[in-house]
Backbone as a ProteinNet text record, in pm:
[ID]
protein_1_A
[PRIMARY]
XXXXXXXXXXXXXXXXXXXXXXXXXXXXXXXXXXXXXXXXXXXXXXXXXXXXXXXXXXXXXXXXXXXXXXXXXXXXXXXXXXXXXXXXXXXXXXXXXXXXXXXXXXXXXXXXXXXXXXXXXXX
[TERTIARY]
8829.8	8785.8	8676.5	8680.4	8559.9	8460.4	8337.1	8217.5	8233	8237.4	8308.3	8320	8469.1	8518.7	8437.6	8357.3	8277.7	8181	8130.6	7985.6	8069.8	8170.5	8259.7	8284.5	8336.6	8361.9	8271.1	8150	8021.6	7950.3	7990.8	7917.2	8007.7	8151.8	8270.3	8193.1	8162.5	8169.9	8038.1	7956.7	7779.6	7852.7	7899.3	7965.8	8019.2	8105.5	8188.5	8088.8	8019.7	7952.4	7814.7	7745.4	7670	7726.9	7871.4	7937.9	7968.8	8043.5	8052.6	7875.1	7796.3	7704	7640	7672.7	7690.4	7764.9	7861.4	7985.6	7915.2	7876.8	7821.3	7700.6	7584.1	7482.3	7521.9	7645.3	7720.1	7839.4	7875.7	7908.4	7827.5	7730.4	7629.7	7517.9	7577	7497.2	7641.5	7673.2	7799.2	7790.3	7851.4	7763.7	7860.2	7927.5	8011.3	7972.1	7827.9	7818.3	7968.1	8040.8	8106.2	8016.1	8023.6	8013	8036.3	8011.3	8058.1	7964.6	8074.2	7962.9	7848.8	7689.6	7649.6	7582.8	7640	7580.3	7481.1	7425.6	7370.2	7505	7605.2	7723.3	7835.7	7975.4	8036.7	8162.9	8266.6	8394.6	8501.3	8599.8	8673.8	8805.5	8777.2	8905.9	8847	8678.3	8610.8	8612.6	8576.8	8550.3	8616.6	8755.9	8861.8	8945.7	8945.2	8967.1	8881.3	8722.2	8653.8	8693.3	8684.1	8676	8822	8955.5	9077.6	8997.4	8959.6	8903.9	8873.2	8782.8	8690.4	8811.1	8893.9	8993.9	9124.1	9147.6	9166.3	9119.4	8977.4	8885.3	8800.8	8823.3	8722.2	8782.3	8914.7	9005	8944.7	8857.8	8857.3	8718.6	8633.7	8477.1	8473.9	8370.3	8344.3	8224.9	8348.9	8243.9	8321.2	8263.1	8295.4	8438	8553.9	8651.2	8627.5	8484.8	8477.7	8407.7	8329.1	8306.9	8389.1	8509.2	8622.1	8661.4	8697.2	8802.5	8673.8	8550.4	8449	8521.5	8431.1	8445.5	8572.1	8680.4	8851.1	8857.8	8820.8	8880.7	8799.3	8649.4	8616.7	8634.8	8656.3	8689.3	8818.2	8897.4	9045.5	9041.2	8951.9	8857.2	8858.7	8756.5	8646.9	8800.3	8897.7	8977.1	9129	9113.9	9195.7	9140.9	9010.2	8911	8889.1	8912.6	8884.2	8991.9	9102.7	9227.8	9310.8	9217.2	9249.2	9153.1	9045	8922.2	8987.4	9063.6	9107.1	9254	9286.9	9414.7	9321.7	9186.7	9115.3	9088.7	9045.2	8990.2	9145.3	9227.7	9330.7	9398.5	9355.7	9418.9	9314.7	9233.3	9151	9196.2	9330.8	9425.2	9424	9350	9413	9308.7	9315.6	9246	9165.2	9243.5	9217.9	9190.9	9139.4	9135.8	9002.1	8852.5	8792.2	8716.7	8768	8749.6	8841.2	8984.5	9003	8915.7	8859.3	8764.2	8689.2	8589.8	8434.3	8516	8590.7	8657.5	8701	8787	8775.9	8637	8521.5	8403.7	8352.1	8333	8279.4	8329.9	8444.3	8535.9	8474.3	8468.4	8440.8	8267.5	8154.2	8038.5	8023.5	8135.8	8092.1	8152.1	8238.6	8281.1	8175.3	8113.3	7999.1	7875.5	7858.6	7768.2	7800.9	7921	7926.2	7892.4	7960.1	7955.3	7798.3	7757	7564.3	7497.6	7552	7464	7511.7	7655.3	7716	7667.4	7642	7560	7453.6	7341.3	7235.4	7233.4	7340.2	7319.6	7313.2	7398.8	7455.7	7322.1	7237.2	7153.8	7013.9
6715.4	6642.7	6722	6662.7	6812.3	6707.1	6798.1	6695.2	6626.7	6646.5	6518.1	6422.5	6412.3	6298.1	6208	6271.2	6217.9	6138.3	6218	6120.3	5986.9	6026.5	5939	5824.2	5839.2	5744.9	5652.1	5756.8	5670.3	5592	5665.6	5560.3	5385.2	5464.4	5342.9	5217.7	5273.5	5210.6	5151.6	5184.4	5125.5	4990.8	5038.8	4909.2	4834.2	4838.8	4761.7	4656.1	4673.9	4645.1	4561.8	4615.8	4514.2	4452.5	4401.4	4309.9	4214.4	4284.9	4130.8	4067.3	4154.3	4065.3	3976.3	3975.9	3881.2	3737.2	3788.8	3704.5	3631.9	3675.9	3610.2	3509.6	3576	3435.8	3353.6	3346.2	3251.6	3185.5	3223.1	3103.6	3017.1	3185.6	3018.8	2903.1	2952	2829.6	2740	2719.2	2608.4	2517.5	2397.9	2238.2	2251.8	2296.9	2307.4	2476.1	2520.9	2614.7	2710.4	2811.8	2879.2	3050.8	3067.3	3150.2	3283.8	3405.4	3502.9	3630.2	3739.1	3818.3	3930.8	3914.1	3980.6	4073.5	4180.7	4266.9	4287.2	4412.1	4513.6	4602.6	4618.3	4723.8	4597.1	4664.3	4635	4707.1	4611	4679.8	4599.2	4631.2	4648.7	4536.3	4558.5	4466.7	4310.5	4326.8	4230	4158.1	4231.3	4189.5	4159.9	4201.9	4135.8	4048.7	4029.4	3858	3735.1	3798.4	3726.3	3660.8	3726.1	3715.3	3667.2	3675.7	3587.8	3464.7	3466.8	3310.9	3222.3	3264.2	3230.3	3195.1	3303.4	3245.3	3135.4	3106.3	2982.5	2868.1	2880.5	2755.8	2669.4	2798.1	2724.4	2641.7	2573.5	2485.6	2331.3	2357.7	2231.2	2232.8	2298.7	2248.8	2139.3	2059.5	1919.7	2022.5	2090	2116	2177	2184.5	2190.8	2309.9	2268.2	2346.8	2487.2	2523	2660.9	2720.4	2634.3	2715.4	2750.2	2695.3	2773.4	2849	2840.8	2923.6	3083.4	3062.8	3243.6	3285.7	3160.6	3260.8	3263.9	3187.1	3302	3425.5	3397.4	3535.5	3665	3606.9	3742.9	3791.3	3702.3	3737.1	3777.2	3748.5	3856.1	3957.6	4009.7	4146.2	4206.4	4111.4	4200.4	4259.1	4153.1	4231.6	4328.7	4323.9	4408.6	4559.7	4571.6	4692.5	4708	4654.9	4670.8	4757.6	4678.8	4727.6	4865.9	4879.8	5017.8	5127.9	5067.4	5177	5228.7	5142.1	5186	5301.8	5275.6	5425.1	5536	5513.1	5625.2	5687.1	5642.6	5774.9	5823.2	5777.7	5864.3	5970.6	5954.1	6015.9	6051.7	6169.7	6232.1	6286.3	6278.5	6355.9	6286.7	6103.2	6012.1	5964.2	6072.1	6101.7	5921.4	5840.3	5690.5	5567.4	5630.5	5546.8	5471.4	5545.6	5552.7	5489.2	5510.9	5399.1	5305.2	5288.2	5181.6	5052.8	5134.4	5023	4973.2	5065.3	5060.1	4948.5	4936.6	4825.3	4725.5	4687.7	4587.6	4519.1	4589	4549.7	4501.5	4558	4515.6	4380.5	4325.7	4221.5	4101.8	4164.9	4043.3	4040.8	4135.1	4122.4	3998.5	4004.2	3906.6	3794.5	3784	3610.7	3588.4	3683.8	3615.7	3587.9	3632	3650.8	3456.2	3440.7	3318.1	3214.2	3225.2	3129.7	3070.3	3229	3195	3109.7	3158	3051.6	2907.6	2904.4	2716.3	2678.5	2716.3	2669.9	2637.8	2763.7	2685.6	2559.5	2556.6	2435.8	2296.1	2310.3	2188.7	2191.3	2268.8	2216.3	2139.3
7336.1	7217.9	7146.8	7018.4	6978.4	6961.2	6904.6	6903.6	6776.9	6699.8	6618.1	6599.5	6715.3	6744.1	6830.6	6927.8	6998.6	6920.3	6830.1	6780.3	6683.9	6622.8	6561.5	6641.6	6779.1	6890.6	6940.9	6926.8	6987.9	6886	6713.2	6646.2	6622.8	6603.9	6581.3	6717.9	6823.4	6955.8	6935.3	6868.1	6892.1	6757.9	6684.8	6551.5	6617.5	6699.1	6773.1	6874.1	6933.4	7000.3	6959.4	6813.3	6732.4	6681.5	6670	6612	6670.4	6812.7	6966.9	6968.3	6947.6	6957.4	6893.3	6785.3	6642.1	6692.7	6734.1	6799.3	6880.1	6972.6	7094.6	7040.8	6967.4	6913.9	6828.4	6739.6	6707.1	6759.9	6885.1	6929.5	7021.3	7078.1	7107.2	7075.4	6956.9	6855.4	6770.1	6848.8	6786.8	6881.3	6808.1	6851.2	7013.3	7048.6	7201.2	7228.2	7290.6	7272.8	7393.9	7340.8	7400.1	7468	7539.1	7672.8	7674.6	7615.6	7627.4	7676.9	7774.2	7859.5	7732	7768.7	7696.4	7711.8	7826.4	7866.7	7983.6	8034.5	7922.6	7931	8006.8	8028.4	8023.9	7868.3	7852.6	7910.6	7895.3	7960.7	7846.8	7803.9	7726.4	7755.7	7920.8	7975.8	8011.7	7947.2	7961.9	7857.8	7685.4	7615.3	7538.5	7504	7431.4	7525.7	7664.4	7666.8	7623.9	7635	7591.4	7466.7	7340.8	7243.7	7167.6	7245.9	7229.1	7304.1	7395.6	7392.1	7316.3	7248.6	7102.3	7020.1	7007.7	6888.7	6959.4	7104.7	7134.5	7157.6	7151.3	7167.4	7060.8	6921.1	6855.5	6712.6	6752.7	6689.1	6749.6	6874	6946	6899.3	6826.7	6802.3	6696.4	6742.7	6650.2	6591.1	6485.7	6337.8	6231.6	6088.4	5999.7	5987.8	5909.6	5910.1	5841.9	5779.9	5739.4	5839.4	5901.5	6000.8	6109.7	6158.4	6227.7	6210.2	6083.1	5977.6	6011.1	5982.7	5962	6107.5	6208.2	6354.1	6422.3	6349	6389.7	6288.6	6199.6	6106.4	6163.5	6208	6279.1	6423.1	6469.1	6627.4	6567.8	6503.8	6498.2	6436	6333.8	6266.7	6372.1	6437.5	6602.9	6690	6695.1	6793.2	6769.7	6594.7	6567.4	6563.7	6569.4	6561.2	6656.4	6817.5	6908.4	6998.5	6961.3	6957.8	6919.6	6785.9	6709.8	6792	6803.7	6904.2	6994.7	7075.5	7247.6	7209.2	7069.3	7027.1	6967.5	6906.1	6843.7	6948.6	7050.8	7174.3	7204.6	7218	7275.1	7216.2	7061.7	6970.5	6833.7	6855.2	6778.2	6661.6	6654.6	6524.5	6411.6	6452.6	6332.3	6301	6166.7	6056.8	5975.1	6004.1	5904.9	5981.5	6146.4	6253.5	6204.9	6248.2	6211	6075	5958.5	5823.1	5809.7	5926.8	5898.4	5998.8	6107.4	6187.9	6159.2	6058.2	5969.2	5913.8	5817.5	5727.6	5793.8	5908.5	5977.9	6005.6	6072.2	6107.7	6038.7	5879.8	5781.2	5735	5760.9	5724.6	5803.7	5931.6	6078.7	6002	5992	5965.5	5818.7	5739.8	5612.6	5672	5781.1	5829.3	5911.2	6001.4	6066.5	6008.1	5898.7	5818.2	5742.7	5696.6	5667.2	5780.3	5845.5	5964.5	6037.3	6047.2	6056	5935	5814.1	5713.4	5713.7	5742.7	5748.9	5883.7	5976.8	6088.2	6087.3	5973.8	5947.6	5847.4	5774.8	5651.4	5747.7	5888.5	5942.3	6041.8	6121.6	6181.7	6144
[MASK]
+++++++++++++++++++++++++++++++++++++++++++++++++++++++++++++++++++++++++++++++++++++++++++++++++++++++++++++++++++++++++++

């Protein structure tokens, strides 16, 4: 791998990772707080079951339907970028891996970004 790709990997991976954690203090601030591992060492085979969790559980929260609607659209952001991460390391050749993750992330960051402010309107 060249160095490059590496710092590319490690920055995609530090994004990836301030984003589950976004994830994580908003769900546990939802009125059924949900549970997710928060470190300090992540694992991959840890954190996207986690986070399909989230997007099977949080149909059952007694709260507002936009706020479901932020934290599924980003837990499925979070795990389509998570998803794409685990083919970017294997494959340094693809060139659109990379900005298409930044752009996923950025997607999941404006639903969590909603979801934190309708949480604060409701507490």
């Amino acid at each position: 791998m060249s160095d490059n790709h590496d710092r590319n990997l490690k920055r995609v991976g530090e994004s990836l990772i301030t984003t589950y954690m976004v994830i994580v203090r908003i769900c546990r601030a939802l009125p059924v707080p949900i549970s997710l591992p928060a470190g300090p060492l992540f694992d991959s085979e840890e954190l996207i079951p986690a986070v399909s969790r989230v997007v099977s559980l949080i149909e059952d929260q007694p709260t507002d339907e936009d706020v479901k609607l932020a934290v599924f659209t980003a837990s499925l952001y979070w795990l389509s970028a998570a998803k794409l991460y685990s083919r970017y390391i294997d494959r340094p050749e693809d060139d659109t891996a990379k900005p298409e993750i930044e752009l996923i992330l950025i997607s999941a960051a404006d639903a969590l970004s909603k979801a934190a402010d309708l949480l604060t309107d409701q507490a």
